[in-house]
N, C-alpha and C positions, 0 to 999 in steps of 0.2 A: 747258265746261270748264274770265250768272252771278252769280250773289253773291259777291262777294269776299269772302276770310274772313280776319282778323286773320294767322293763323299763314302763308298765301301772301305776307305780305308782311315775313316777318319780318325784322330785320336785326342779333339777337344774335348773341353769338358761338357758335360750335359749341362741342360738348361736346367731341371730338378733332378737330385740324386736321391731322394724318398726311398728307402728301400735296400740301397747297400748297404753292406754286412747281414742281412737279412738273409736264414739258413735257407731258408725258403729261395731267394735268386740266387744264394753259393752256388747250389746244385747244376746252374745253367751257366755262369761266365767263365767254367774251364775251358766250352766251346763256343759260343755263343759273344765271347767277349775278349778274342783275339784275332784282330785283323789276317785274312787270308787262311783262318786255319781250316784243315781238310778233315773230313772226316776219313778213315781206311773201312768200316764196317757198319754196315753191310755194304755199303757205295762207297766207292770214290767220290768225294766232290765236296767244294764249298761249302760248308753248313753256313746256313741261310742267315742274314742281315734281319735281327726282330727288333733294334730299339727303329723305334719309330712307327712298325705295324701296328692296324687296328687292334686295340684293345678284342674288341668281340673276337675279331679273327685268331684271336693268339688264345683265347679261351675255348675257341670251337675246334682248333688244333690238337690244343692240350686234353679236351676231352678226347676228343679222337682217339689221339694216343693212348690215352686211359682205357679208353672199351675195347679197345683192338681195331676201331673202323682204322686206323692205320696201322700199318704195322712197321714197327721199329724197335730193336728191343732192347737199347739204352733209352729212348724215350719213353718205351713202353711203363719200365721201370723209376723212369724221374717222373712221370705223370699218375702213372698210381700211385706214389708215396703220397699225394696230394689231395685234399679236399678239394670240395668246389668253394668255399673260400679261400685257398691258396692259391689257387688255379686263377682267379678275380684279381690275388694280389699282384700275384705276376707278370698277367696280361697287363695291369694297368703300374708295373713301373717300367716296362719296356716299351708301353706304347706312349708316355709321355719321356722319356730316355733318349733324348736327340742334340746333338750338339746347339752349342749358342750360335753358331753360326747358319744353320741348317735355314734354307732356305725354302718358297711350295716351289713344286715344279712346272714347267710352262703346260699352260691348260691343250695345246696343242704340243706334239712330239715331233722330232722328224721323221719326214716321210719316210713311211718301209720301202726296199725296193722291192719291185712288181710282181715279184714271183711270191714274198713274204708277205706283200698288203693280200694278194690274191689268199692265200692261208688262212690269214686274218680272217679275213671275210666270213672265208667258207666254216670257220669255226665258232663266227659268230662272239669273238671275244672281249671287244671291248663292249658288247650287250651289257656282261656283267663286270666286267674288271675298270670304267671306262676309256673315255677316248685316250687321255694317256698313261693310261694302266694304273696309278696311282689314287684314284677315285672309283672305288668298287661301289656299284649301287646298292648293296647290301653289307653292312658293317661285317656280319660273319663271314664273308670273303675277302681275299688278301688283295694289300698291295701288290704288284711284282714288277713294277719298274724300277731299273736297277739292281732287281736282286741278280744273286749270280747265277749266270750261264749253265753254267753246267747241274748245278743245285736244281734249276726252273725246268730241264732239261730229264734228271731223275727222276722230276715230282713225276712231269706228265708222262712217261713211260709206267711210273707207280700206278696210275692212275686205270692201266689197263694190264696188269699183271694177278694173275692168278697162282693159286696152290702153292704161294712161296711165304712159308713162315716168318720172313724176314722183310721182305720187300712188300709191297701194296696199299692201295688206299681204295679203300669202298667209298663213294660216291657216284651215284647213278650216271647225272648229269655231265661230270666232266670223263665220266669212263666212255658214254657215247660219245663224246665229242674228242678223246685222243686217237679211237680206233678206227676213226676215219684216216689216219695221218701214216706214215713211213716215221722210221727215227731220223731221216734223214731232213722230213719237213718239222718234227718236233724241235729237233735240235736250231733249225734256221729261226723256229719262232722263237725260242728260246734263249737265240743270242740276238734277235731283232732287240725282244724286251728288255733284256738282263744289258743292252747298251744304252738303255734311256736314263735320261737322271728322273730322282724318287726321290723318293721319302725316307728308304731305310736305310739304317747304321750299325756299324759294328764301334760300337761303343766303348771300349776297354775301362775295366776298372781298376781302382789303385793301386793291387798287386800288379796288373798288366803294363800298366804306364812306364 
């Protein structure tokens, strides 16, 4: 969640900065707003590229995190500090939060190869995410082309993990759809997607610059 891709590392300026210094986004660009940084706990891995995701999606996240439908428990604890109009605010300065440069991505991606389009398929993913991952039919679900590999790779394993205080995410829909898979076909979708160009940025701000 991989190939690294130019625009993961961007470090132009945003196109609106609405919202910096805002105690409300502090909370998030310790990690959130350093190109490449890792998280150690409870996962290894890339914490995930949000300037640029849907607005809805970064709010249906954030509740998430809030009620426990996921669990995380540095997020657990930055998304409970928060109302549900904070939670609005910050959805919506990370999803208009994109470089001036930031281009849309091609409405077509390149082909997966055949062992990973066949995956594809059978998981039925660009249903919801669409055809090149970057256009979700439904606002409250995410972008994930581009995002990183290993990060995309976590989720979906999250997705179908039980009885772990730390690790998980309740939803129905994508918990049927990863426990069809091996982590070995998670991980190949994982780095098919996390190699496309997107939408999303790690946007660093003034202190990071």
């Amino acid at each position: 969640m991989f190939a690294t891709t130019v625009h993961a590392q961007s470090s132009a300026q945003p196109k609106d900065k609405a919202g910096d210094g805002d105690a409300r986004v502090a909370m998030c660009i310790g990690c959130h707003s350093i190109p490449g940084y890792q998280a150690s706990f409870p996962q290894v891995y890339k914490v995930p590229m949000v300037s640029g995701q849907g607005q809805k999606y970064i709010e249906a996240a954030l509740q998430a995190y809030k009620k426990g439908d996921r669990k995380h428990p540095t997020m657990h604890g930055v998304a409970a500090s928060l109302s549900d109009q904070d939670i609005a605010f910050v959805a919506a300065h990370y999803a208009q939060l994109t470089p001036s440069e930031a281009a849309p991505p091609p409405d077509t991606p390149a082909a997966a190869p055949a062992d990973v389009a066949a995956l594809l398929n059978k998981g039925a993913c660009v249903s919801c995410h669409g055809a090149n991952f970057s256009k979700p039919i439904d606002p409250s679900y995410p972008k994930i082309a581009g995002q990183h590999p290993d990060y995309l790779f976590a989720s979906l394993k999250a997705y179908r993990t039980e009885n772990n205080a730390s690790v998980g995410r309740n939803n129905a829909i994508m918990g049927g759809i990863v426990k069809q898979f091996s982590n070995a076909e998670l991980k190949a979708i994982a780095d098919y997607i996390g190699s496309l160009p997107g939408e999303l940025y790690t946007v660093p701000q003034s202190r990071f610059r």
